[in-house]
N, C-alpha and C positions, 0 to 999 in steps of 0.2 A: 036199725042201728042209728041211732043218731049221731049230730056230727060232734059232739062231745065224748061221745066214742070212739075214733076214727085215728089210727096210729097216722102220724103224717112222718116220710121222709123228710130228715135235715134239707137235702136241697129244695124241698118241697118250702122249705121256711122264705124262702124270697129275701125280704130285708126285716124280717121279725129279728135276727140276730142282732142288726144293727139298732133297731127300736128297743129289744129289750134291756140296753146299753145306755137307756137315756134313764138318769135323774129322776123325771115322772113317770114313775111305773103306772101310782094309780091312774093318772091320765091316760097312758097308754092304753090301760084295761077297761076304763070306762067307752076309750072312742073305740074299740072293737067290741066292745060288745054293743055300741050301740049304730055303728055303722056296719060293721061286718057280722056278727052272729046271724040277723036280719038274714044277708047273703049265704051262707051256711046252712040258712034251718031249710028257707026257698028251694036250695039247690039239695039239700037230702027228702025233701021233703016229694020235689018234682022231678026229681033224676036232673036237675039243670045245671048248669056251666055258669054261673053268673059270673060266681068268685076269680075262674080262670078268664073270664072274659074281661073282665074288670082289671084283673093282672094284666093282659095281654094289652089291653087299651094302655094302662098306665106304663108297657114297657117300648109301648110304640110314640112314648111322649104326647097321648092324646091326638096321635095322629088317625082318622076313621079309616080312611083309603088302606094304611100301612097294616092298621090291626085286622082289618077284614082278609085279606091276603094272608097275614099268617096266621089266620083260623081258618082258611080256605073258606070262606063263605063269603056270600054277599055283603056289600054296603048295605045295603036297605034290612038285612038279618042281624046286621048287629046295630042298627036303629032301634029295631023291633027289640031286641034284646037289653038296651039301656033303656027305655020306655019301663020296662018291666026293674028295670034299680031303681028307680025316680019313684 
């Protein structure tokens, strides 16, 4: 199944409700598809977490210390893990 497949919960939507609110749609749809689908196809592809880890970074204000803690993992695994966004 791929991830254009993939029924997603509302709360699942994070701030798409909010982005889909704005003015530039097409802008919006072009910078997901070309920053996030990337993230989507990766993570269906290899059973991986990028996308929520990516979330979890951006909900911790790009703090490492903060986001590692609430993924219960290491510092140095979510290094490893942004190495593999880049």
């Amino acid at each position: 199944m791929g991830s254009r497949d993939r029924v997603i919960a509302f709360e699942e939507l994070g701030v798409m409700p909010l982005l889909l609110q704005s003015e530039d749609q097409q802008g919006l749809v072009a910078f997901m598809e070309r920053y996030l689908r990337p993230l989507l196809t990766y993570d269906d592809q290899h059973q991986g977490q990028l996308l929520p880890t990516l979330e979890a970074f951006l909900s911790q204000n790009g703090n490492l210390q903060r986001t590692a803690e609430s993924l219960y993992i290491h510092p140095n695994s979510l290094k490893l893990a942004f190495r593999t966004l880049l």
